[in-house]
SEBA-104455 format. One record per residue (C-alpha): residue in three letters; x, y, z; chain. Coordinates in pm, 1 decimal. Example, Ala and Ser with C-alpha at 12.3 -4.5 7.8 and 13.67 -1.06 7.14 Angstrom:
# SEBA-104455
+-----+----------+----------+----------+---+
:   r :        X :        Y :        Z : c :
+-----+----------+----------+----------+---+
: ALA :   1230.0 :   -450.0 :    780.0 : A :
: SER :   1367.0 :   -106.0 :    714.0 : A :
+-----+----------+----------+----------+---+
This chain:
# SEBA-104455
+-----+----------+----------+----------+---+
:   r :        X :        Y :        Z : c :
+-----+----------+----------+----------+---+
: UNK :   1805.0 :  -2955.9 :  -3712.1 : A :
: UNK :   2163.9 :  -2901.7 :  -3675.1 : A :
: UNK :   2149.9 :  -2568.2 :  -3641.2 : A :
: UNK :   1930.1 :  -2570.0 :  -3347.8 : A :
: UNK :   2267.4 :  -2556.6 :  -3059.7 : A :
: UNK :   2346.1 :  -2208.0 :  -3234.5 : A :
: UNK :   1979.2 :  -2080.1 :  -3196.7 : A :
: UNK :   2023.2 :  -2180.1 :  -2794.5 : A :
: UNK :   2355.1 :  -2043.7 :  -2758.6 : A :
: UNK :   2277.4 :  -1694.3 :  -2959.0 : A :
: UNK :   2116.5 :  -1580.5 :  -2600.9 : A :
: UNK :   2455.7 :  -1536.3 :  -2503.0 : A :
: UNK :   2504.4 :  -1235.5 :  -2689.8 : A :
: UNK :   2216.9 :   -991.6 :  -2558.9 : A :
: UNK :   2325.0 :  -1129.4 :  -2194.7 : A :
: UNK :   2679.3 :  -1040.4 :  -2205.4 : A :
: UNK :   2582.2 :   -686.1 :  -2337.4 : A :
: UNK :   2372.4 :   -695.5 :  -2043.9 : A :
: UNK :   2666.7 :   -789.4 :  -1840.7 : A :
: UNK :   2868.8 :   -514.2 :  -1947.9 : A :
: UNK :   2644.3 :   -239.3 :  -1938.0 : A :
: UNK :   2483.3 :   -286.6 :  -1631.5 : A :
: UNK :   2716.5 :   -114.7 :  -1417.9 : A :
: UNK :   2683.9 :    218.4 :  -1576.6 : A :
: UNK :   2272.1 :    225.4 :  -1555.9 : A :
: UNK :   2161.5 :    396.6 :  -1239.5 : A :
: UNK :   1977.1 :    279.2 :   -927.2 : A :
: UNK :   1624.6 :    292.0 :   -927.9 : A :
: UNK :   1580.3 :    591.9 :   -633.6 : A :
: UNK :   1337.1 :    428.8 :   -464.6 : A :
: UNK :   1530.9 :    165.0 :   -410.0 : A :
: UNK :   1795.2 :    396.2 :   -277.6 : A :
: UNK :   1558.7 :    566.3 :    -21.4 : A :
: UNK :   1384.4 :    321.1 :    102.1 : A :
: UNK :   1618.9 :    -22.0 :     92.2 : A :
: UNK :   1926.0 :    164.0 :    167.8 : A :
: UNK :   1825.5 :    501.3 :    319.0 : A :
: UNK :   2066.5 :    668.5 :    116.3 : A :
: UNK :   1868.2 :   1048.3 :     66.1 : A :
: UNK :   2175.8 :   1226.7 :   -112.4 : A :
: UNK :   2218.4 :    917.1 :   -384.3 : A :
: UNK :   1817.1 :    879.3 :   -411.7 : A :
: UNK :   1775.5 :   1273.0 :   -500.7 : A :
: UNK :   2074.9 :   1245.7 :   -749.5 : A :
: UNK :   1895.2 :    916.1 :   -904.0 : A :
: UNK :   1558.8 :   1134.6 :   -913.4 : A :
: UNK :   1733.0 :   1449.7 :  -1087.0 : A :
: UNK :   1906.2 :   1202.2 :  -1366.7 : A :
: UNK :   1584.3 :   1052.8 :  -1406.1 : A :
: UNK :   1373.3 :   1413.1 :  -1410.0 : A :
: UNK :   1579.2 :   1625.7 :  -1535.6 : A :
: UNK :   1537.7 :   1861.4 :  -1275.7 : A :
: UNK :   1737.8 :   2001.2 :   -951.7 : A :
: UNK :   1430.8 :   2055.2 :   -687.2 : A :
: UNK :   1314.1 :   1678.8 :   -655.5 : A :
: UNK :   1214.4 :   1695.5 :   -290.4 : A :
: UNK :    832.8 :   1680.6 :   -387.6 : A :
: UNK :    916.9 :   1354.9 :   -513.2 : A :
: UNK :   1127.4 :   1206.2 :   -210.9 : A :
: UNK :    876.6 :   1297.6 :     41.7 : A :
: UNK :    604.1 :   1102.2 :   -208.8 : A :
: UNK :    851.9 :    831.9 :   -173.4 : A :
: UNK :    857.9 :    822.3 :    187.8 : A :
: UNK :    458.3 :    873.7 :    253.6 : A :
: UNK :    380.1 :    615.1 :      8.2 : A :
: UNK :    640.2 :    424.1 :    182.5 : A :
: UNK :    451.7 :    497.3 :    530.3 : A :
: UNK :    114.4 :    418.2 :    366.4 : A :
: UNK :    213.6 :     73.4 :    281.9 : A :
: UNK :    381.5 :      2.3 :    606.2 : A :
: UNK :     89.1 :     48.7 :    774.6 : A :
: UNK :   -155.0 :   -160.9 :    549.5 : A :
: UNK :   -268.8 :   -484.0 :    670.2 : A :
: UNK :   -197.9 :   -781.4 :    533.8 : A :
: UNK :   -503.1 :  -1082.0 :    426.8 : A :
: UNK :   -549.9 :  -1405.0 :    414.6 : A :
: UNK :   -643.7 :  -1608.4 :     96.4 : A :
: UNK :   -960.3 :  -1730.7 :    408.6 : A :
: UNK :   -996.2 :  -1393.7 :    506.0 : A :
: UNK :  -1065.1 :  -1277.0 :    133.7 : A :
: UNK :  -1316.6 :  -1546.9 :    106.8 : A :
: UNK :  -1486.5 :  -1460.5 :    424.2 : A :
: UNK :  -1542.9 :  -1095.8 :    322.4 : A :
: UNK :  -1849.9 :  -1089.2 :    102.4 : A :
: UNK :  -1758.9 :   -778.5 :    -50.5 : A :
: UNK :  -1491.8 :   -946.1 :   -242.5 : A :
: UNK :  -1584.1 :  -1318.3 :   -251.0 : A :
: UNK :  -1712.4 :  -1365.8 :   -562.5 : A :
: UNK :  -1436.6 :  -1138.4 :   -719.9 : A :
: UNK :  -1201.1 :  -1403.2 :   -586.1 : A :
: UNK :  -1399.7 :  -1702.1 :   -681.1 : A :
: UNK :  -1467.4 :  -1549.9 :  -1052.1 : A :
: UNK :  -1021.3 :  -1454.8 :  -1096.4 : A :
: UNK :   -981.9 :  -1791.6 :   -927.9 : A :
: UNK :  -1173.8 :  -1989.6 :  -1185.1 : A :
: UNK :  -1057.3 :  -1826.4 :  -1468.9 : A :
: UNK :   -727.8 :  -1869.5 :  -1408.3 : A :
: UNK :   -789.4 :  -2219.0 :  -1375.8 : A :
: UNK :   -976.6 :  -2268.5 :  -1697.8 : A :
: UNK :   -691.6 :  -2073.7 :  -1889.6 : A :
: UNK :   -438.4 :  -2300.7 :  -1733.1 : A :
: UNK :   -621.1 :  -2618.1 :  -1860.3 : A :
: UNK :   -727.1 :  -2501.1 :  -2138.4 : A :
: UNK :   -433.4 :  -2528.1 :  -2319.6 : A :
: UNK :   -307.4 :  -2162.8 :  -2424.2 : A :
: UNK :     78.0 :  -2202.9 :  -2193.2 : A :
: UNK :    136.7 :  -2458.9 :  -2444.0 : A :
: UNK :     75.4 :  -2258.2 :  -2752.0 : A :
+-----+----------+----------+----------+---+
């Protein structure tokens, strides 16, 4: 039992490592492209990444998958439920969940 302040304070290690190193890992170029709209520093993050030079394939899948989503509209939790194609889908993910949360199994 005395030992247990050392077995909460040996997380330390792994997040100072963390610490350190995490200026030297790359940005993800997604993130580049589309938060920051930085193209040269996105193509550079996809030819680390890929190994390759050509990686404009891969930006413009960025950007239409980026244009897809944009225009993709958004539902309710009421409009889900509304839509018979999906109710009982809902219902069935909703009531499991609940059961697993009651049931127990987080505490284990």
């Amino acid at each position: 039992e005395s030992r247990w302040p050392f077995l909460f304070g040996a997380i330390i290690v792994p997040s100072l490592i963390q610490v350190l190193i995490l200026p030297f890992l790359p940005e993800s170029p997604r993130y580049l492209l589309l938060e920051k709209h930085d193209t040269s520093k996105a193509e550079k993050a996809f030819q680390t990444f890929l190994g390759k030079d050509d990686v404009s394939h891969e930006v413009e899948e960025v950007l239409a998958e980026s244009r897809v989503q944009r225009n993709t509209k958004l539902v309710s939790i009421l409009q889900l439920l509304r839509t018979r194609a999906v109710r009982w889908q809902v219902i069935t993910v909703v009531v499991t969940m609940g059961c697993y949360q009651l049931c127990g199994l987080n505490a284990v």
